[in-house]
Each structure stands twice: as C-alpha cells, then as structure tokens.
C-alpha positions in Angstrom: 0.0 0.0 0.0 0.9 3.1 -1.0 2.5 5.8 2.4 0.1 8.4 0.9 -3.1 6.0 1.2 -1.9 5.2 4.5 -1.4 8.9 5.3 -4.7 9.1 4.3 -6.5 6.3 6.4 -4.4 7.5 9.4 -6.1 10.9 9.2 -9.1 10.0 8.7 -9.2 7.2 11.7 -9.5 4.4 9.4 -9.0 1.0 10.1 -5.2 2.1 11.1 -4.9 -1.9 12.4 -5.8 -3.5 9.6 -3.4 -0.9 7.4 -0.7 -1.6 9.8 1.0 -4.8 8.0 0.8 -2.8 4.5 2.7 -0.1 6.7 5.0 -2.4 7.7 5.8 -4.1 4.7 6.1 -0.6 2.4 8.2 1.2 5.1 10.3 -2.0 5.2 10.8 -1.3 1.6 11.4 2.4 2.3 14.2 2.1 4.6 16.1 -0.2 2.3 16.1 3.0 0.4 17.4 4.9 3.8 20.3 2.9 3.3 21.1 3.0 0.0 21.3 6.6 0.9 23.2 6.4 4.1 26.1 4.3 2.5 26.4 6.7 -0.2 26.4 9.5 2.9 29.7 7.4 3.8 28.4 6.4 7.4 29.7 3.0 8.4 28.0 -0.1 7.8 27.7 -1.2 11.3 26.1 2.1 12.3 23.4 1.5 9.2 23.1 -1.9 10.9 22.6 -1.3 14.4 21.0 2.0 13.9 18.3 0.5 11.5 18.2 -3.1 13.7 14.5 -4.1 14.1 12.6 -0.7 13.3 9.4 -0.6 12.8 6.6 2.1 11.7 5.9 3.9 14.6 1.6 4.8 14.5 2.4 6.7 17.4 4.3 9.4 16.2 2.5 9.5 12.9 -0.7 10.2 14.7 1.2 12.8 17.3 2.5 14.8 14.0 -0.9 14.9 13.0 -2.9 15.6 15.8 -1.0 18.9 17.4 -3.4 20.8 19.1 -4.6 23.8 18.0 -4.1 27.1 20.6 -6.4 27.7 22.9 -5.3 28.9 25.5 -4.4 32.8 26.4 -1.1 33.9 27.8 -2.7 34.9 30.9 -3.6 31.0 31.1 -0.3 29.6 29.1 2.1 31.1 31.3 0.8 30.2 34.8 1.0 26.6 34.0 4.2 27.0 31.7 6.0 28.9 34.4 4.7 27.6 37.6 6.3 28.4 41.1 7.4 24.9 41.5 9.5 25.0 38.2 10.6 28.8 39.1 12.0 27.1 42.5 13.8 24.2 41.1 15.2 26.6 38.3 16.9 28.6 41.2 18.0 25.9 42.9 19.6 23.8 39.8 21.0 27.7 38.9 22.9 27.7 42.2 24.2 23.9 42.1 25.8 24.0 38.6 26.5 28.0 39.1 30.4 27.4 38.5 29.8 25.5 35.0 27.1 27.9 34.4 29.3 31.2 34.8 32.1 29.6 33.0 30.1 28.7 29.9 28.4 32.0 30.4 31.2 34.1 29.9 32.8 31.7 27.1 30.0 32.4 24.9 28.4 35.5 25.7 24.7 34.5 27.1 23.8 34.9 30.4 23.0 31.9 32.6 19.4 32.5 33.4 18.9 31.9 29.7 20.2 28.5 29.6 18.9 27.1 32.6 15.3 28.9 31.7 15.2 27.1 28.2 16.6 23.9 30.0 13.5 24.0 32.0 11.1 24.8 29.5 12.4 22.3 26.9 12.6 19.0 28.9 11.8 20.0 32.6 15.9 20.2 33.3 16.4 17.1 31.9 13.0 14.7 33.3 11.1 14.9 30.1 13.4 13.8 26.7 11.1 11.7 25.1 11.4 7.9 25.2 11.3 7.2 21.3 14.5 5.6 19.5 15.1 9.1 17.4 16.2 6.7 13.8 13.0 5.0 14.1 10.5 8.1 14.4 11.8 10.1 11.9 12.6 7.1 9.7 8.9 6.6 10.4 7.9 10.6 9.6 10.2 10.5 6.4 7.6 7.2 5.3 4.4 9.2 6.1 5.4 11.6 3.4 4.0 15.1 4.7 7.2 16.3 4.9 9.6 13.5 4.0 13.1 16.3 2.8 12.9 17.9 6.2 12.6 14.6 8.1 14.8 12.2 5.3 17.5 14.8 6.3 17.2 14.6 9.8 17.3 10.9 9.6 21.0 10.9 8.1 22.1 13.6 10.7 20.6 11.1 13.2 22.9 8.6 11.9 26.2 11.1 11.6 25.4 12.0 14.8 26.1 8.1 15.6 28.8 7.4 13.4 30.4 10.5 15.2 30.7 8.5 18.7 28.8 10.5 20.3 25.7 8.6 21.7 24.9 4.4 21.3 22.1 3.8 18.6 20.2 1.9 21.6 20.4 4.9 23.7 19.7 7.7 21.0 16.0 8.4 22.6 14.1 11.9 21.8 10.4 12.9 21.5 8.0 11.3 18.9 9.6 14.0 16.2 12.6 13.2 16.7 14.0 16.2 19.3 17.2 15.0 21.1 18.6 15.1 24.8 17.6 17.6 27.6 18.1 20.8 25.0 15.4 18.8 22.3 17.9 19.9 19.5 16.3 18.1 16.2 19.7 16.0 14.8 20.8 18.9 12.3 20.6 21.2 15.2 23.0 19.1 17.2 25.5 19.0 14.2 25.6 22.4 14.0 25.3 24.0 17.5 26.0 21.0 19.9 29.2 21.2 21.6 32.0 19.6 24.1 31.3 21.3 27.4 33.3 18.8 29.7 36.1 18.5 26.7 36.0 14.5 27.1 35.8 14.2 23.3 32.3 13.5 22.5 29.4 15.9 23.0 26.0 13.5 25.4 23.1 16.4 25.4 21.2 13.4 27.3 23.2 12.7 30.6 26.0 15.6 30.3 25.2 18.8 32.0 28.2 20.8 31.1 27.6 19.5 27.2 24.0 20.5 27.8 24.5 24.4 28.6 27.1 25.0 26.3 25.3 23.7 23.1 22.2 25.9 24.1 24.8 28.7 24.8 26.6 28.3 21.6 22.8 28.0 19.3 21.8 31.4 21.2 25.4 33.0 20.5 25.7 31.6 16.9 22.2 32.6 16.3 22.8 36.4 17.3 22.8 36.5 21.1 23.7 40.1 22.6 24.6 39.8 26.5 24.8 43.6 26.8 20.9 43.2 27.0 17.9 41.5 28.0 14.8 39.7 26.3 12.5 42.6 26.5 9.1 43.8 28.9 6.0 43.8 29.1 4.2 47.2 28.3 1.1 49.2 28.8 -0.3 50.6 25.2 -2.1 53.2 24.3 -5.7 53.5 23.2 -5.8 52.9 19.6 -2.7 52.1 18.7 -2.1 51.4 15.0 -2.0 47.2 14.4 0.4 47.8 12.0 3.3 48.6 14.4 3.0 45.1 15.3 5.0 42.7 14.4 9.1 40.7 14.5 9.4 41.8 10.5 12.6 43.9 10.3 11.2 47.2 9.4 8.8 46.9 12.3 11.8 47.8 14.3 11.6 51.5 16.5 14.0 52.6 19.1 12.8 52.3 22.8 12.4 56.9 22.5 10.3 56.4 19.0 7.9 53.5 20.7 8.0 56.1 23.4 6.9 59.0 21.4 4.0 56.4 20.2 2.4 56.1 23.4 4.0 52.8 24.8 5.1 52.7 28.2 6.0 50.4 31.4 3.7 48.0 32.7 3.5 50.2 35.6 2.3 53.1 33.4 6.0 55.0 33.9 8.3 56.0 30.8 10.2 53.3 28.9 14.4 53.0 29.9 16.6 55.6 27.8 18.5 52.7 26.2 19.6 53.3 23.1 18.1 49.5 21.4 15.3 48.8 18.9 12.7 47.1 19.8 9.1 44.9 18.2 5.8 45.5 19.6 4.4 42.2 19.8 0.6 41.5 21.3 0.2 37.4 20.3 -3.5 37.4 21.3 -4.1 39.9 18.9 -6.0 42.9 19.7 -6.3 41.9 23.6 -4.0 40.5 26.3 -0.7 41.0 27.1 1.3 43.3 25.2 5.9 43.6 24.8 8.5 45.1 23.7 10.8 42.6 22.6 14.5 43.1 21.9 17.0 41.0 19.0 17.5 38.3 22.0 13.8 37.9 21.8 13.9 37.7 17.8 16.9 35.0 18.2 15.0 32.5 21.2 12.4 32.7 18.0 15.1 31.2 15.9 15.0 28.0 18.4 11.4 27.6 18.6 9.0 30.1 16.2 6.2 29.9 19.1 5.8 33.2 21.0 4.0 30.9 23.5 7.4 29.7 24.0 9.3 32.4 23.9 7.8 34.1 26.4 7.8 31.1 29.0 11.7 30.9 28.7 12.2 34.7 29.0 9.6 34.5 32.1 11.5 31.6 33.5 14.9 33.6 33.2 13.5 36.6 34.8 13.0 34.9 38.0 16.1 33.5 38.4 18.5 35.3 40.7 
C-alpha cells in the first residue's frame, strides 16, 4: 500500500490496524532505500546496521505529528502553567548547584546563565522529560508518512552522523516522537551544528552531560545572534488605539525604545520606557487583547529556536525569576 493512502487512512481514523501490515511491509521497503542513501552518505556499515536493527513504523508518532493541538489557550492562562512556582524554584535551585559550570560557559559564549537554565527548563523539565522514542526509528517513520519527507529524510542521516560520530549508542539515541534530542530537544541537524563539548571528554551526550547541555544551548543562542549587553524585552502598557500595523518581528517593524516612546507605549507600571539606546518589536500574540511587549533582537533570536511566541515568552519569564 501506497504511504500516501496510508497517510490518508491514518487521518481519517481508518482502520489504522488492519493498514498496519501494508505499513510495515512498504516502510520496510522504504528504509532499504534509507540505506542506500546512508552508505552513499559514507556512514559505516555497522552504524546503518545497528541504527536501523529491528525498526518498525511507529503509528504513534504519525498520529502525534498529526494531531498537534490547536491554541487555545491565552497567555494569561499559558504562562501560569508554563512557568509555575514549582519550576521557578527548582530553576533557582539547579541555577545555584551548577552556578560554577554555568558562569564559566556563560562568559565563554556571551549569554547569560538565566537563559540556559530557563530554556533547560522549558524544553525538557531540566532534563525529566526527553522523550522515550528511539530518534532513527520516528523520523525514519515521519520521512515514510510523506507530509514532509526532505525535512525529516534529512534529519534521519544527521541522526545517523550523529552516531557514526561516537557521540551517543544507537540503543540509547532516545528523543520525542519528532525526533527532538537530549535535555536541550535539538532536532539531529541542530545538534550538528550548534551541539558542543562542554566537559572536553571528546564526545558531546546532550542526554546525561550537563556541562555539554549548557554549552550547546549557549553556543545555538550565540551563533544565532545572542547580545549579552541586554535582555529579552518587557512587558508594556499601550495606548488606546494604537495602530496594528506597528505590530509585528518583521525587520522594518523595528523602533527605538524613544520612537515606541513617542508612540504612546510605556511600562507596565504606566512609567516611561528605559533611555537605552536599542530597537525594539511590539508584539501583542493574542491579537488585539491580552498582554502586550516590547521585545529586543534576544527575543527575535529565542524565536530562531522555537518560532512559538508561546514559547518564547515562557523561557524569557523563566529567566526573569532567576536570581
């Protein structure tokens, strides 16, 4: 059976048992083809062996890459339960035990340590929550399904670089049902280009390594235009009226802090923005209601790891409570 007509019975609820052998058999075919492509990538033969041993297609993840939910809720509601005290707490307290590493990798690359240990906590709960899935086998299994089988094909052979590399066991290369890796969740291509040696032992772990864990998050936010001199952004107060197309992360939606100013915006507290010489977004993701920011090029670049305001927002919340 064809992966499209599968694709197609999966959406629709169909009988995905009794389609589940025809699955089998076509993505057996397909990853024949996986490995036509990985020898030709040069990655060793007992990689493409062990990496690919007893795969199978994963409904699971088909059916979680389907069925993302929509947004519902407001940021009023999102960021209560994102950013809860208990996570604030154990964000401190982590901060504090690994502040040594944290300050050294800090200063090496430029970003403060809040930011790390904030998008540490929002990405995998500091490490609890990596996914269990074996990261070949779900995107092997997305590449099949065909809805966006370049972006996921590709990830598969950085997967298996990644593994040819040293730097992780096949059997314990686990991530979430999209294939996200290790307590940062860098996708495989993401790990090739950001992920680095924090401990300098020779191979880079972003699942048990701590030190190898902050420094690849520090060097994706420095590579990706990370500015220490400054922070994410605020919150603001608008004025009544304002025009909605000042809104927006586009480049020439860009004002200095005195033009946003001159425009009506101020604090949260209703007082006049900081004479710092810095542009600055307005951003209002609920549209037309809710909470309102000013968000500076740190902002723009978190955006760069994750497009989701949503998240955004939690990891720049996160960081503002730690001290």
């Amino acid at each position: 059976m064809h992966k499209r007509l599968i694709s197609a019975l999966v959406a629709l609820g169909l009988g995905f048992s009794s389609v589940a052998v025809a699955a089998d058999k076509g993505f057996d075919e397909y990853v024949l083809g996986l490995k036509v492509e990985a020898r030709e990538k040069g990655i060793s033969e007992s990689i493409i062996n062990s990496a690919f041993e007893g795969i199978t297609f994963v409904e699971r993840a088909v059916k979680a890459d389907k069925n993302q939910p929509e947004k519902k809720l407001t940021l009023d509601e999102y960021l209560p339960r994102a950013v809860p005290d208990w996570k604030v707490k154990q964000a401190n307290e982590l901060y504090r035990k690994h502040k040594k590493t944290l300050d050294k990798i800090g200063r090496q690359y430029g970003v403060q340590p809040r930011f790390i240990v904030a998008l540490w906590g929002v990405e995998s709960n500091f490490g609890r929550l990596m996914g269990n899935y074996n990261v070949v086998e779900a995107l092997s299994t997305l590449a099949y399904e065909g809805r966006r089988e370049a972006f996921f094909r590709n990830q598969v052979m950085a997967a298996l670089q990644i593994l040819d590399e040293g730097h992780i066991a096949p059997k314990d290369m686990k991530g979430s049902w999209a294939g996200a890796m290790g307590q940062p969740q860098f996708m495989p291509t993401s790990f090739l280009t950001f992920a680095v040696d924090g401990n300098n032992d020779g191979r880079i772990d972003i699942w048990q390594t701590e030190a190898d864990v902050f420094a690849s998050a520090a060097n994706y936010l420095k590579k990706s235009g990370w500015d220490d001199e400054y922070t994410w952004g605020r919150q603001v107060k608008l004025p009544e009226g304002i025009n909605d197309k000042l809104f927006g992360v586009e480049k020439d939606k860009s004002r200095s802090l005195a033009e946003w100013q001159k425009l009506g915006v101020r604090r949260i507290n209703g007082k006049a923005l900081p004479k710092v010489d810095i542009q600055a977004w307005l951003i209002q993701p609920d549209d037309n209601h809710g909470r309102a920011y000013l968000i500076y090029g740190n902002y723009q670049t978190l955006l760069k790891w994750n497009r989701s305001h949503y998240f955004a927002l939690a990891v720049s919340h996160l960081a503002d409570r730690i001290r």
